[in-house]
N, C-alpha and C positions, 0 to 999 in steps of 0.2 A: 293471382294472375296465372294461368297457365301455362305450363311450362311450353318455351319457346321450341323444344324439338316437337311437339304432342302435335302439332299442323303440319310438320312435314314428315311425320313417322310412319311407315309404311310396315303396321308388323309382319314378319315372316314365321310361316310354320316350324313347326318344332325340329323338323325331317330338313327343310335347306338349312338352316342355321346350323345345324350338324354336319352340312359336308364337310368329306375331309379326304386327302388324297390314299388313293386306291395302293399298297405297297407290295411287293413280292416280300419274300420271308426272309429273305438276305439282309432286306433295304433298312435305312435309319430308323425310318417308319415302325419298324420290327424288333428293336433291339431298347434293352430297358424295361423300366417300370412306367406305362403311360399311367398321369391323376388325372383324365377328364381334361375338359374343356375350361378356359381360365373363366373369372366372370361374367356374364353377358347381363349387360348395362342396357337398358329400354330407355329413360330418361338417365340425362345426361346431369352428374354431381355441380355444386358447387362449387365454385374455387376452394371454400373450405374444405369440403367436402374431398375434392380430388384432391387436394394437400395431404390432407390427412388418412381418409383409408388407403386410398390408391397411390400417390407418389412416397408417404412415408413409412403408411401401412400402418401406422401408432396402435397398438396392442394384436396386431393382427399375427397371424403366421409369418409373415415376410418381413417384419418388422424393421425398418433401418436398411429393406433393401430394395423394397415396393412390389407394389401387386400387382399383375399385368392383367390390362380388363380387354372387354370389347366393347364399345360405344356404338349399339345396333341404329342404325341409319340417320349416323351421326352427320354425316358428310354430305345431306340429299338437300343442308339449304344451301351450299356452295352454287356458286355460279358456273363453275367450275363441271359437276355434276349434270347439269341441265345440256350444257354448251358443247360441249367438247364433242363433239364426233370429228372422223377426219374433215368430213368438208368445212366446219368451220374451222379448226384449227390450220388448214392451209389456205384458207377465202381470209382470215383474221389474222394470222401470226407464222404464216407461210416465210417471210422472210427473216423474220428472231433465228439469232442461234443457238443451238445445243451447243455450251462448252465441253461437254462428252459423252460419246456416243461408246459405249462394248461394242466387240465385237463377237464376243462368244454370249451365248445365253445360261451354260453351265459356266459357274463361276469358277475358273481356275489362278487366277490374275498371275496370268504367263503373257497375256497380247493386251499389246497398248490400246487406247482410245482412239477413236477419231476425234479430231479437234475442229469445231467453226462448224460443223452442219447446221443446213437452215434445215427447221421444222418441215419447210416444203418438200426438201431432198430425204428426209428422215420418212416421211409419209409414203414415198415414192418407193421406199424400196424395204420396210421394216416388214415387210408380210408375208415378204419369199425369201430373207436372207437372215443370218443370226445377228441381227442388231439388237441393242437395248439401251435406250437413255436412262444415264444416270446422271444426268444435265442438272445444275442448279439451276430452279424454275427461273425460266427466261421472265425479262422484261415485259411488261402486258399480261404475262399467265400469270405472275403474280396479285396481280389484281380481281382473280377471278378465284384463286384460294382462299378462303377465309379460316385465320384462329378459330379454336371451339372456345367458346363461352367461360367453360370451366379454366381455362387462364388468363381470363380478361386481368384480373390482379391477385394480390399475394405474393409478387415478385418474379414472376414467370416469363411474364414482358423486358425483363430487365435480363435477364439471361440467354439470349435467342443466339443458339449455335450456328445451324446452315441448315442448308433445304437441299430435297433432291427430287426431280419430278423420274419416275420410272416408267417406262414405256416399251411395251414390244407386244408381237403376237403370240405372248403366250410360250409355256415350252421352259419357262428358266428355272435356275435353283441355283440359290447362292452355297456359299463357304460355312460350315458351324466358325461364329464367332461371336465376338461382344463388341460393345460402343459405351462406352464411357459415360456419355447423360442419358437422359430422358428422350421418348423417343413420343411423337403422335403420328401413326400412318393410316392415311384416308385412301381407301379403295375405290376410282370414280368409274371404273370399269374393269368387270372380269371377276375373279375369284385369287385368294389368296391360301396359301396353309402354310400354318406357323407351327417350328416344335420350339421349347421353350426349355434350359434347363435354370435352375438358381446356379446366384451366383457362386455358393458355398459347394457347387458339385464339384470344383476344382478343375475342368475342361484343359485350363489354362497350367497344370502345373507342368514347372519347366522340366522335371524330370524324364516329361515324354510320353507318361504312362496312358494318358489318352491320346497321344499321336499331336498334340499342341505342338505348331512347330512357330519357330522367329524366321522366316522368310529370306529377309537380307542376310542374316547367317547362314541359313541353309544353302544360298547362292556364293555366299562367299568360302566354305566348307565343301563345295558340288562344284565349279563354275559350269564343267562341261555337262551336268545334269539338266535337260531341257524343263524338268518338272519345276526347277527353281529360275529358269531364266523370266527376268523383267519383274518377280515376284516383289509384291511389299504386305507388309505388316504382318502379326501375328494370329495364329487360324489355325483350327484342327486339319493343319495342310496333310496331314497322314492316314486321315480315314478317307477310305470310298464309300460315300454314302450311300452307295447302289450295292454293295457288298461289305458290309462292316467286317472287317477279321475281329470276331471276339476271343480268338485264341491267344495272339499277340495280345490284342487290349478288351483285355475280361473285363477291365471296371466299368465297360458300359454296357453291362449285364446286369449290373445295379442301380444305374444313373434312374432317376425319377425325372420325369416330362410332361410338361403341360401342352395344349394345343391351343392355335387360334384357327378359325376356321372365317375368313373374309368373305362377303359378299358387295359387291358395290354400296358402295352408299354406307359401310360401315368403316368404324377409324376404330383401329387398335391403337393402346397405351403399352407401351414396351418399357418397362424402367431402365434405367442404365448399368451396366455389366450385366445383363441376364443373357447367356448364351441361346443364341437363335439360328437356326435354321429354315428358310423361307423357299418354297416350291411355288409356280405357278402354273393349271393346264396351258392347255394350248386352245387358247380362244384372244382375243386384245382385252389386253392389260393398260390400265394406266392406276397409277398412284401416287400423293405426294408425301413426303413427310416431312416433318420439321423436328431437329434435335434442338433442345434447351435444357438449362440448370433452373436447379432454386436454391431460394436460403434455407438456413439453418431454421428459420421461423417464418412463421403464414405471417406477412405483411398485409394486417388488417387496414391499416391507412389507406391502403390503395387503392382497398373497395372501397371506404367510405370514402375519397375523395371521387373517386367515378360517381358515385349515386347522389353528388353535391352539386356535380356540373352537370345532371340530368341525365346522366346512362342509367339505364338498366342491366346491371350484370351480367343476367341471365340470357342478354337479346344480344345477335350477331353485332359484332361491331369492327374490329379490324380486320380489315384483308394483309396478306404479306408485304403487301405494294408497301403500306403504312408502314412498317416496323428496319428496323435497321438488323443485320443480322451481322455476327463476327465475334461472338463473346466468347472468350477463350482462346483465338486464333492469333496466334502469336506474330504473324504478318501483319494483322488488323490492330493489335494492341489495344479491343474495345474493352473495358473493364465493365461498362454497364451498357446495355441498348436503349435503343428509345424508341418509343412511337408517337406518329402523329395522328389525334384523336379526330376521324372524320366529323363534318359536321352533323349537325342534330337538326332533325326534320320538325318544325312547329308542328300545334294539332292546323296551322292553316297552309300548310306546306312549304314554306317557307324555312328559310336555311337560319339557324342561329348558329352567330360564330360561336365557335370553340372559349371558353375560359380560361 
């Protein structure tokens, strides 16, 4: 059977699939050893498959700390992808809210969020002012993201962290940092640029020497320092990434970096702890992602019980709506998540319940 992306893959030339952001010789951009572009992925792996090369990397270079791919127009059978222009999203989900809106588009995390905007008010005014959602996808949009394929099972379902829908015109760039899991982020509109370091570059060590700083220390050590006021968590908060001082911090004269280079309709896989830096032009953006763990071992059961009760692996089948998210979250106390398996289409169209 054909693989389920091959009817909605759209290949792109060799020339867009390589954009990548234009940098002055000061910038991030500039500084280090660039290795190319990470993998670009046309059809879309196996659950075994993404367990194994890409989340665990098993005999590969990254081995035990995963390979960051790109899943070329992975995101175009989403519904999500087709739908979304502003007028539907204010004609459809005008009244949902954003639990958090930025209000800067360069990431400095000095200013608080807005809290409760409805998508309506969000639309209204994101085109001419520095906003940017980092909202967990409201009710209703989640129904209209869907998982990719390649975590239908193996235990990937059972780990589902949080979601974040990202939204603005364009214009942002976050903090160099790391995230803890696994990461899939699906570009439905605009263009994205990824730098990438491993995790063994050591970005993080506390000594300083890459400018890694602890936030809430540095506010509590500064108070009257505006750079540290409202700040949380940990982040290369001492480089300017528009001007790197390599004199102060030489070691990122040597650092080695990968790129990803996003076009709509593509999902990058970002493993967890790989330090990132993310820019967007200025044109509208939107994007989702979903953070998850795994186990220690590819949970074979879980395919074979999917392909008992009549799925197909390889064929779309959860939306976010389905699955329960909170694993890890220490407010939530979920140890395992769950999902509920939509129903299955007879060949006479006809709905058979679930198993």
């Amino acid at each position: 059977m054909a693989n389920w992306l091959s009817s909605h893959l759209v290949l792109l030339s060799a020339s867009s699939c390589l954009w990548f952001h234009s940098a002055s010789a000061a910038d991030i951009y500039n500084v280090g050893k660039p290795q190319g572009h990470v993998d670009i992925v046309d059809i879309l792996p196996s659950p075994q498959e993404f367990y194994t090369k890409y989340v665990k990397n098993t005999g590969g270079p990254f081995a035990g700390f995963g390979k960051p791919a790109l899943f070329r127009g992975a995101a175009k059978f989403m519904p999500a992808y087709q739908k979304w222009t502003d007028e539907y999203l204010k004609t459809t989900h005008g009244k949902v809210k954003l639990d958090q809106v930025e209000t800067e588009k360069k990431e400095t995390r000095t200013k608080l969020p807005k809290i409760g905007w409805t998508i309506a008010k969000f639309l209204k005014e994101y085109k001419t002012k520095d906003l940017y959602s980092t909202a967990t996808l409201p009710k209703g949009l989640d129904k209209e993201i869907m998982f990719l394929p390649c975590m239908h099972c193996g235990g990937f379902m059972e780990k589902l962290q949080s979601n974040v829908i990202w939204f603005s015109s364009g214009g942002t760039a976050s903090v160099i940092h790391n995230d803890p899991n696994q990461n899939i982020h699906c570009m439905l509109d605009g263009q994205k640029d990824w730098i990438l370091w491993h995790p063994k570059s050591k970005i993080d060590n506390p000594d300083g020497s890459l400018g890694w700083t602890f936030a809430e220390q540095e506010a509590k050590k500064d108070p009257k320092n505006p750079k540290w006021k409202d700040t949380y968590g940990s982040y290369a908060g001492n480089i300017d990434v528009d001007n790197v001082d390599v004199v102060k911090y030489p070691k990122w004269k040597e650092l080695k970096w990968w790129k990803i280079s996003m076009q709509a309709g593509d999902c990058a896989f970002v493993p967890g702890k790989w330090f990132h830096y993310v820019t967007a032009p200025k044109q509208r953006s939107i994007s989702v992602h979903y953070w998850f763990g795994y186990s220690k071992t590819f949970d074979t059961k879980s395919c074979d019980s999917l392909a008992a009760r009549g799925y197909n692996i390889s064929e779309p089948a959860y939306n976010l709506a389905d699955c329960q998210f909170g694993w890890e979250d220490p407010d939530k106390k979920v140890k395992k998540t769950k999902c509920n398996l939509p129903e299955i289409k007879t060949a006479a169209g006809d709905s058979k319940p679930e198993l």
